[in-house]
N, C-alpha and C positions, 0 to 999 in steps of 0.2 A: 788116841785117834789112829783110825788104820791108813793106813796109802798116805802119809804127809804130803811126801814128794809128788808124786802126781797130783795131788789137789793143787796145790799150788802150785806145780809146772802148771796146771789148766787156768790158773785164774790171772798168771800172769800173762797169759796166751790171752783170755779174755780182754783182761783190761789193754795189753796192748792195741788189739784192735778198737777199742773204745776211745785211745788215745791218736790213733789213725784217723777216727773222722773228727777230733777236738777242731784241727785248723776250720772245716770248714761250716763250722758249727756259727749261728746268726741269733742274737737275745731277740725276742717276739715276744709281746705281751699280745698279739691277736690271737686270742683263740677261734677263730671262725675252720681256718684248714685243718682244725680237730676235731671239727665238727658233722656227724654222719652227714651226707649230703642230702638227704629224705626229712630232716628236720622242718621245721614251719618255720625258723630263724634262719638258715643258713638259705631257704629258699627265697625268705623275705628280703636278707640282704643281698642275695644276688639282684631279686628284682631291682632293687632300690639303686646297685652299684651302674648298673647298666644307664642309667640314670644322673649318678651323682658320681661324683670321688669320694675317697673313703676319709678326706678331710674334712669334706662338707658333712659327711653323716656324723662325725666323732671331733664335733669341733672342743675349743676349751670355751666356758663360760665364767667370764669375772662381772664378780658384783662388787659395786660401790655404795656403800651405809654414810649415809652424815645425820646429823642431829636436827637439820632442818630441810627444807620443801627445796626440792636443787631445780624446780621450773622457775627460773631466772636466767638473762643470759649472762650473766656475772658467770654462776653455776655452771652453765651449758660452754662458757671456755676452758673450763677446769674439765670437764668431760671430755670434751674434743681433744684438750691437750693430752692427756690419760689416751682416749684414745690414738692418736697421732703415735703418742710414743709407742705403745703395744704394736700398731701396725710398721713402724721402722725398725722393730725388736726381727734379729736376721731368724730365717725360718718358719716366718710369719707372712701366708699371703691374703689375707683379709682380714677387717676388724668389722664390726655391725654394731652400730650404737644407736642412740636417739639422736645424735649429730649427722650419721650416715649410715641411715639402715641400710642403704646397697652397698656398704661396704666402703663408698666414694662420701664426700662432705655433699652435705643437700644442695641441689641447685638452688643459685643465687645467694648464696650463704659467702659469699667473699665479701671482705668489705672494700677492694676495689668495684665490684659490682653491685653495692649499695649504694656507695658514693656517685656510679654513674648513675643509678635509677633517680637519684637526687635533679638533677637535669631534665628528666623526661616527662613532668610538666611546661618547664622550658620549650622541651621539642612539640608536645602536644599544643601550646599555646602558638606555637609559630607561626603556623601554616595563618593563625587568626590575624595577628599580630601584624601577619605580611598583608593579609586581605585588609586592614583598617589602614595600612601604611597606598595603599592603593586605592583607597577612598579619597583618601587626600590627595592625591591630581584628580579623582571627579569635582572632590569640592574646588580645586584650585581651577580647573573649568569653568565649574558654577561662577565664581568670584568674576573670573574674565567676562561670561555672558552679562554679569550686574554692570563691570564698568565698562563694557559698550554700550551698554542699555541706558547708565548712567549719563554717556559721553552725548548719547542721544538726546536724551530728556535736559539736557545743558543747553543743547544747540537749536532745540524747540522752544525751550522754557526762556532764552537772549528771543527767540525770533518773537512770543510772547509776547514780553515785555515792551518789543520795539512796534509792533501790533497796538497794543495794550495804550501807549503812548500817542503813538499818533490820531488814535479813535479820542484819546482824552484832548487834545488839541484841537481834532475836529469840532470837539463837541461844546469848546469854546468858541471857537469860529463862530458853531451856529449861535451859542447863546446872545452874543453879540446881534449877528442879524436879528435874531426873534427879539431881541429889546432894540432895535430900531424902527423895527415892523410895530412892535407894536406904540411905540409912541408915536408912528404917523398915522397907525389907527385908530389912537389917543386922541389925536387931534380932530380927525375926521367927526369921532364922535362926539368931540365937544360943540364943533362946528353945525352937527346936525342934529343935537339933542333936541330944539323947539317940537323940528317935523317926528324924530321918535316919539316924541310925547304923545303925539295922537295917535299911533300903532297903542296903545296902552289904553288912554281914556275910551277909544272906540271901541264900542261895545260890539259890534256887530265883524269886527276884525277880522274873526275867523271864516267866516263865510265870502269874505271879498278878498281874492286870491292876489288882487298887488296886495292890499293892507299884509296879509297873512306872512305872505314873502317875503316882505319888505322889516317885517318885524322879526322873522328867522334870522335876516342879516346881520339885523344890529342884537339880537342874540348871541348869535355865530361870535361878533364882533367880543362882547364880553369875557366869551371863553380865550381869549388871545394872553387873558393873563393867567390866568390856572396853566396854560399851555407852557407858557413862559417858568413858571414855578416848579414844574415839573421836571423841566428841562435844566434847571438849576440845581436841583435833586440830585439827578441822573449823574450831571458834568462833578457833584460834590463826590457823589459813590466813585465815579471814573477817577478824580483825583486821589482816592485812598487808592483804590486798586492800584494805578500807575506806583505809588509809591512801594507799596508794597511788592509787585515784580522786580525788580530792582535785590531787593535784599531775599528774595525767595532764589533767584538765578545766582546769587552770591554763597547759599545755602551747598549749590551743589556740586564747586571744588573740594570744597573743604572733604564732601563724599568720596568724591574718586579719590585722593588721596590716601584715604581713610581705609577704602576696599583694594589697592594699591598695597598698600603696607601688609593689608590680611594677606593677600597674595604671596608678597613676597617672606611673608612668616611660615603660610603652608604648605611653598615650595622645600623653605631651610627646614622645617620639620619633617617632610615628606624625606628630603633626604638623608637625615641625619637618625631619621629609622629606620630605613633600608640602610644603612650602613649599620648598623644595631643589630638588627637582625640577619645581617648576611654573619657579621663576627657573633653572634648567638652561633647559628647554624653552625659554621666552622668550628667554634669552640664545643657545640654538643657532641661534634664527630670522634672527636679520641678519648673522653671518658667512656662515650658508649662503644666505641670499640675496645677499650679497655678493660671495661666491666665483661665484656663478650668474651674477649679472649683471658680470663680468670675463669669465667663458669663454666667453659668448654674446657679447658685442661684441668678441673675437678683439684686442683693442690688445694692441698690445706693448710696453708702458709697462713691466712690472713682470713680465719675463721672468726664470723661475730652472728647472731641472732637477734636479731632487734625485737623492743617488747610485743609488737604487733604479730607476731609469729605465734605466739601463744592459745592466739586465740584463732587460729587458723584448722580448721575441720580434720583439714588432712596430716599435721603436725598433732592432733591429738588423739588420730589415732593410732600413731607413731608411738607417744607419752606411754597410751597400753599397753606396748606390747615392749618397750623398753624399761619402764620406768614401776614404780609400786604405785598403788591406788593414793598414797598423802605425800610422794614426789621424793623422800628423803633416800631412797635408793633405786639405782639404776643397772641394770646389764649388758654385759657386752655380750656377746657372742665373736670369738676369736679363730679361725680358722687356719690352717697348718700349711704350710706347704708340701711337706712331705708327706708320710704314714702317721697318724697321732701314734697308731700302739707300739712303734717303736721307742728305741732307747735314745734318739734324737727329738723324738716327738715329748717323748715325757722330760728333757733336759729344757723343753720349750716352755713348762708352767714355772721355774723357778726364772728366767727370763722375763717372763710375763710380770710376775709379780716385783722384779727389780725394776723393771719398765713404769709399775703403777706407781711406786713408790717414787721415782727418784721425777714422775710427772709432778707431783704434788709438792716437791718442797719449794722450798721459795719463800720472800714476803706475799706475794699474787693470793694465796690460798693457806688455811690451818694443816699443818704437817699431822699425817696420819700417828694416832697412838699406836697401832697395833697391826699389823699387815699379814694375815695366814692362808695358808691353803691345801686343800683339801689332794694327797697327789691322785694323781690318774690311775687306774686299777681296769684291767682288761675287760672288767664286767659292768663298769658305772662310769659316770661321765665324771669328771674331776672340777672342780672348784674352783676358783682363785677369789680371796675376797678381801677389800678394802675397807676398812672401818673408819670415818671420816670422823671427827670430833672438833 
């Protein structure tokens, strides 16, 4: 070889200065600032960046495999908690599941905020509750109009009776007279029977106006006792009546009493449900503000799904786009805080998958057989995947 010396004074002149920029030399897996600027990629991703962060374009995705359909919320705590843990894993600023596809736990998904919704038939029935409780002083009204009305028909039904009375007394009076009357008309008639005789055999009676008259009298005379019998009638009927006012006006203490007591029942129930429902009211105030102030700070401390959510339109079509078409695996979508294609970002997927793993052990849930993943590569999106069994 010619010129030793100088080739090698040159190369170690070389590498010196290649040893001059080592300090401020930085590991990059993004090749995008390698990339001609005129390119369709590097133009798309600027579009895109302008836009996004370069976390949200180049997130990590992990999948979860089980053996069976994980739309249960048994299942869907074992994913929150998978999730939960991936999102408190440091260098991680969002996680996106079927538990929180914005990255936050789904509104009303706390079970302090289930517990309150528990009450809000309670609250929805109140306001009724309170209107039937308010019925009851109209009826306890009502009830007062009857036993005035009642205390009335009392003091009518004595004046009645005392009425009722004295017409039956009268009506012995008179019978007494009409049967003295008529035994002196009794006598009268026996007295004069010869001369009636001849109003009778005379034939021509009608036409001679004393006969005629004279025989109307002692007519007249006869009806004195049909009169009298009628009148004995009358004083027999006045005698029940009399009796029975008496026990009719006795009828209607025993009433006021009676509407008295309703009263005083519809008062103690009128209040003792207003007092029901004021302590309802007060007691729905601080579950439901309880449950408020859980779903507005979004923690995921106290994540539950109840089976009715299943079947909710907009939860499936959440399932789509999280989950596989027969439910046995699901995705995350994991998001970086920093640069994914750096050497901090790719330190993030074995993180990841110690976070999925160390979610799942327990008695709660069956310990994963097998736990792998795919690393990150500056050209493809990287993997992390859970195989549940």
């Amino acid at each position: 070889m010619r010129w030793p010396a100088p080739i090698l004074a040159v190369t170690l002149a070389v590498a010196l200065v290649g040893l001059l920029t080592l300090p401020g030399y930085k590991t990059s897996y993004d090749s995008k600032p390698y990339l001609p600027a005129g390119t369709p990629a590097k133009i798309g991703y600027a579009a895109a960046e302008r836009h996004f962060s370069q976390a949200r374009l180049n997130p990590e995705l992990l999948m979860v495999e089980a053996d069976h359909d994980l739309r249960n919320p048994a299942d869907m705590l074992v994913l929150e908690r998978i999730a939960k843990n991936v999102f408190h894993t440091p260098g991680i600023a969002k996680v996106q599941a079927i538990t929180r596809p914005l990255g936050t736990p789904l509104d009303h998904s706390s079970i302090p905020f289930q517990l309150s919704q528990q009450s809000v038939g309670q609250v929805m029935n109140l306001k009724y509750q309170k209107d039937r409780a308010a019925d009851l002083l109209k009826q306890a009204g009502e009830l007062r109009k009857t036993i005035n009305i009642l205390h009335q028909q009392y003091a009518l039904q004595q004046k009645s009776a005392a009425a009722t009375h004295e017409q039956t007394q009268s009506f012995h009076d008179t019978i007494a007279t009409i049967n003295e009357l008529r035994d002196k008309i009794a006598n009268f008639d026996d007295f004069f029977r010869p001369i009636r005789s001849y109003f009778y055999w005379e034939k021509h009676c009608y036409d001679i106006p004393v006969c005629f008259a004279l025989k109307n009298v002692f007519e007249a005379i006869d009806g004195i006792d049909e009169l009298t019998d009628q009148f004995q009638s009358i004083t027999a009927s006045l005698d029940k009546l009399d009796a029975l006012q008496p026990q009719l006006v006795a009828l209607i203490p025993p009433q006021i009493e009676s509407q008295m007591t309703n009263l005083a029942l519809t008062l103690s129930n009128y209040a003792t449900n207003s007092g029901i429902n004021n302590q309802s009211a007060y007691a729905n105030d601080n579950p439901a503000a309880m449950g408020q102030a859980f779903d507005k700070a979004k923690i995921d401390d106290s994540f539950y799904l109840p089976p009715e959510v299943f079947s909710n339109p907009d939860f499936k079509r959440g399932v789509k786009l999280f989950m596989s078409p027969d439910g046995k695996a699901a995705e995350m979508i994991i998001t970086h805080e920093g640069v994914p294609a750096s050497p901090e970002g790719i330190k993030h997927v074995d993180l990841i998958k110690n976070a999925a793993k160390e979610a799942v052990k327990g008695p709660f849930w069956r310990v994963p057989t097998s736990i792998s993943r795919e690393q990150r590569q500056p050209t493809r999106t990287s993997r992390t995947r859970s195989n549940m069994t």
